[in-house]
C-alpha positions as CSV (number, residue, x, y, z in Angstrom):
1,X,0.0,0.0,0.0
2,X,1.6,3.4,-0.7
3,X,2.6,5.6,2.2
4,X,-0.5,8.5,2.8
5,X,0.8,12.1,1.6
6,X,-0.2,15.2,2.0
7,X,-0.1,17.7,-0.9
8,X,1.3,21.5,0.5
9,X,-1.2,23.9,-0.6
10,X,0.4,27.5,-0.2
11,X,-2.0,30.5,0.8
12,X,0.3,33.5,2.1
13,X,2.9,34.4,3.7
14,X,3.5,35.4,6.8
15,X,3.7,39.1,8.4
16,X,6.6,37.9,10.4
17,X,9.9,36.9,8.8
18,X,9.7,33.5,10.8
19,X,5.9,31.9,11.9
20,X,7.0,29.7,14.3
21,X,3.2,28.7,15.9
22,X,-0.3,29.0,15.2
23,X,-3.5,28.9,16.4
24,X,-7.0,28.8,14.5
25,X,-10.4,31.1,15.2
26,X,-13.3,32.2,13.3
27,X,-12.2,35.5,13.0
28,X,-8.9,35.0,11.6
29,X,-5.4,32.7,11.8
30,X,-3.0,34.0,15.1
31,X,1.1,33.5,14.3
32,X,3.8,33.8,16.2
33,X,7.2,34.7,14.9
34,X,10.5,33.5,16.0
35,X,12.6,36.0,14.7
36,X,10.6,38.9,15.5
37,X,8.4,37.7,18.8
38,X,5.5,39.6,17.6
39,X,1.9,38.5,17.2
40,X,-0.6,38.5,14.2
41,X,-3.9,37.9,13.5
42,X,-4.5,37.5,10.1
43,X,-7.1,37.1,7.4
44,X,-7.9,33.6,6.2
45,X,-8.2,34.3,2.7
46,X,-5.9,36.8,1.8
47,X,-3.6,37.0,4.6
48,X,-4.1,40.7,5.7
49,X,-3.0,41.4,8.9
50,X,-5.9,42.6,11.1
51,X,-3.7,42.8,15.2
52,X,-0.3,42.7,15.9
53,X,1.2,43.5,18.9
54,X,4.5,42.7,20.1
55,X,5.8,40.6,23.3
56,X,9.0,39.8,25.6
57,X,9.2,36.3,24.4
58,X,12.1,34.8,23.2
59,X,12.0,32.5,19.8
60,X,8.9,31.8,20.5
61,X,7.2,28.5,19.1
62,X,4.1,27.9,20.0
63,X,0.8,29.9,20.9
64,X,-3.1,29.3,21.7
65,X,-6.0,31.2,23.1
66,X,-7.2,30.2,26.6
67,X,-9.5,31.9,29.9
68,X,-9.2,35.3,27.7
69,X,-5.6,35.5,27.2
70,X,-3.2,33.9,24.6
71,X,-0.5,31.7,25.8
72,X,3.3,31.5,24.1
73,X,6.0,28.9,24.6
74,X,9.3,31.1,24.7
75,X,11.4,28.6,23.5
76,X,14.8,30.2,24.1
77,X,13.8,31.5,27.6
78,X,12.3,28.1,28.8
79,X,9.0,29.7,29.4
80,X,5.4,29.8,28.7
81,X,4.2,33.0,28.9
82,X,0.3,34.4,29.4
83,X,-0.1,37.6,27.6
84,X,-3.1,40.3,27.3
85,X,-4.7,39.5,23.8
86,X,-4.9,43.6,23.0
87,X,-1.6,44.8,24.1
88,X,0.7,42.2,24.1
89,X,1.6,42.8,27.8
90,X,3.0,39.8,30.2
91,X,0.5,38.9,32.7
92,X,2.6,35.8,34.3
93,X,5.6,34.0,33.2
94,X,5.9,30.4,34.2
95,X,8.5,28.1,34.0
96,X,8.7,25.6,30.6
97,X,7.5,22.2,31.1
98,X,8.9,20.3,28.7
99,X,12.6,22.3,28.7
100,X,16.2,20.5,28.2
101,X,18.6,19.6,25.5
102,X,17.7,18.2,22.2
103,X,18.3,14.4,22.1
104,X,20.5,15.5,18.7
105,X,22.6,18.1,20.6
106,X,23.3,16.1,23.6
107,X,27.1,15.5,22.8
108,X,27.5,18.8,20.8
109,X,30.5,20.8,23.1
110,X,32.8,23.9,21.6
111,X,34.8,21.5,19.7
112,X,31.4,21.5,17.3
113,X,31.1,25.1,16.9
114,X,28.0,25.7,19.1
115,X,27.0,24.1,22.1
116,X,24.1,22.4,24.1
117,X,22.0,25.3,24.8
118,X,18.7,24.4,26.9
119,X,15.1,24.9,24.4
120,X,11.7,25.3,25.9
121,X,8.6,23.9,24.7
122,X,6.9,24.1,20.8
123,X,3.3,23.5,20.3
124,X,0.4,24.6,22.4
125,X,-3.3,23.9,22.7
126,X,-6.1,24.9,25.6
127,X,-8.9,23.1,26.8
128,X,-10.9,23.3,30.0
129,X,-8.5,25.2,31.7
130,X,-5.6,23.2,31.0
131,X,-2.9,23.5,28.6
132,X,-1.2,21.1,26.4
133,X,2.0,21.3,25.6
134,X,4.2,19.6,23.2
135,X,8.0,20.0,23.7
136,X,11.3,18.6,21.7
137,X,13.7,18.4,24.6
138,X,11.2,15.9,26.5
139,X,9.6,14.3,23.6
140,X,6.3,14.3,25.7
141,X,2.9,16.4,25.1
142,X,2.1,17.3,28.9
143,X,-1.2,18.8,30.0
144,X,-1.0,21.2,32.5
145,X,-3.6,22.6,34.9
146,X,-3.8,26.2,34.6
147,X,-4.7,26.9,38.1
148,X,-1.8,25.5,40.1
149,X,0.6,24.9,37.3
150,X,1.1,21.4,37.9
151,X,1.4,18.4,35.3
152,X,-1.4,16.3,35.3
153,X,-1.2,14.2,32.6
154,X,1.8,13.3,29.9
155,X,2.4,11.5,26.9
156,X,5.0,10.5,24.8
157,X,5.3,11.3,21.4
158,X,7.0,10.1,18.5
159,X,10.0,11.1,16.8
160,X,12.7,13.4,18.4
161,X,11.4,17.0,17.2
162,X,7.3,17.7,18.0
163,X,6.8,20.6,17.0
164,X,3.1,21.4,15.8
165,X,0.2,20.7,17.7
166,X,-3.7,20.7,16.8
167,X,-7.2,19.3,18.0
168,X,-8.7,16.1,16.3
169,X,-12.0,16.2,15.6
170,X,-12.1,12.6,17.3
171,X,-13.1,13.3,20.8
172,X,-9.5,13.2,23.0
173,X,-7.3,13.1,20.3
174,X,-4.4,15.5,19.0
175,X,-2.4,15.7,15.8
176,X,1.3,16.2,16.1
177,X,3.7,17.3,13.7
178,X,7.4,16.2,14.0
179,X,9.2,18.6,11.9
180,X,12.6,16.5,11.4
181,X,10.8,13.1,10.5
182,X,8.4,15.1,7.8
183,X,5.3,13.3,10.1
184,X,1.9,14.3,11.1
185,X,0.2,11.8,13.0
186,X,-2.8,11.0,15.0
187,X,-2.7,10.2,18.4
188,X,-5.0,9.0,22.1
189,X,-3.7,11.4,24.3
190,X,-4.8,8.6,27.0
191,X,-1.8,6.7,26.3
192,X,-0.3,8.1,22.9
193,X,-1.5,5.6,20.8
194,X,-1.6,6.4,16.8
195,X,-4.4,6.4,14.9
196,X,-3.2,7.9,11.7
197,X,-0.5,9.4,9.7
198,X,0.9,11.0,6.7
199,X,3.9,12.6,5.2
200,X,4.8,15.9,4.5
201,X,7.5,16.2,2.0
202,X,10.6,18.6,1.0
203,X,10.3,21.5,1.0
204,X,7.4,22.1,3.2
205,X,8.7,22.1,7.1
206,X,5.2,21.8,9.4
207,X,6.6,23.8,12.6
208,X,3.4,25.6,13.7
209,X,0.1,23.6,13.1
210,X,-3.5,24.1,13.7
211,X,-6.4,23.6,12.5
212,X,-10.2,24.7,11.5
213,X,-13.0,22.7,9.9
214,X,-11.3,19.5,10.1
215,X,-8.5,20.7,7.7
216,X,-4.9,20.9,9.0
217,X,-2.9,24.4,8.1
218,X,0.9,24.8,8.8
219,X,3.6,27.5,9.5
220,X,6.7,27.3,7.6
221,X,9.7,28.9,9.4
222,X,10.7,29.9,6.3
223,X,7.7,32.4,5.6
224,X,4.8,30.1,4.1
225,X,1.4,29.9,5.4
226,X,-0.6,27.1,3.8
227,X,-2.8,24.1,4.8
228,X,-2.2,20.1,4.5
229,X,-5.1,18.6,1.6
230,X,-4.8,15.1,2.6
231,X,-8.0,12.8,3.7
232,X,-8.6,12.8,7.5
233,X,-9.6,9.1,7.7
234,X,-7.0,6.2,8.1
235,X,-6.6,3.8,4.9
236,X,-3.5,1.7,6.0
């Protein structure tokens, strides 16, 4: 049987020089950039940017909407940050869950021209008061409640760099993207098991996923903004 693909389908590109995360709803597409930290909110259609506000995160990867505030994973700070949806301010700054090395950079030293710098967490989702977090140093998607900050729940994941993160439409599911494997799949977040998959090939890189009406869209770092036209329904 041949391996399930998913064809690209370009929209826009991004405000920001580098979308690192996204997050659908019905009044328009939210990004966060790396490079630049700031948020948009953009049209669906055409790509126009309708908010943008700026924050203190750092390489930022991952963003949601939750309890009226949106919620960023600063990856290069090791933080998850809540910020005002208007103004971009910091309301609270809590500690990554997910932050460490990269299993690919655990041996990396000066002698390699860069070292073993600590990451934070990628992919975010909200639901119920508590936050789900996908993170490459751990290789787990951890759910966290809100109120106390504490892990309630985790899951491991496949592959060694998760990055995107999106609601199934199947009832306690999630679909991950792993950006260095070029692999979205289904998974139970119960106990992790997979449902589905499919490939995403060169040149697309999925780093920020979401998605609306049952149809996946993804951030390239690179500038793209597009969405995944593959069939939602397992055929293996």
């Amino acid at each position: 049987m041949p391996h399930k693909v998913a064809d690209s389908i370009f929209q826009f590109n991004s405000p920001g020089p580098r979308p690192n995360g996204l997050q659908a709803a019905d009044d328009g597409l939210w990004i966060i950039d790396q490079a630049n930290n700031y948020v948009h909110k953009v049209d669906w259609d055409s790509g126009e940017v309708l908010h943008e506000v700026p924050t203190e995160t750092d390489k930022s990867s991952g963003i949601t909407l939750g309890g009226g505030y949106l919620w960023i994973a600063s990856t290069y700070s090791c933080e998850i940050f809540q910020v005002e949806i208007e103004t971009g301010i910091t309301v609270e700054k809590y500690p990554g869950v997910g932050a460490g090395i990269n299993a690919t950079r655990e041996k990396l030293d000066g002698t390699a021209g860069r070292h073993s710098q600590p990451t934070g967490d990628h992919g975010l989702e909200w639901k119920d008061g508590k936050l789900y977090v996908v993170s490459p140093p751990s290789q787990y998607l951890h759910v966290i409640d809100t109120d106390n900050w504490q892990e309630i729940h985790r899951m491991k994941v496949p592959g060694f760099r998760v990055h995107g993160l999106a609601w199934a439409e199947e009832e306690g599911h999630v679909w991950i993207a792993d950006t260095a494997f070029g692999v979205v799949s289904r998974h139970r977040i119960d106990d992790g098991r997979c449902y589905d998959a499919f490939r995403v090939l060169d040149p697309v890189q999925v780093h920020g996923m979401t998605i609306r009406d049952d149809r996946l869209w993804y951030a390239d770092d690179r500038g793209p903004i597009g969405f995944l036209d593959v069939s939602m329904d397992p055929n293996f």
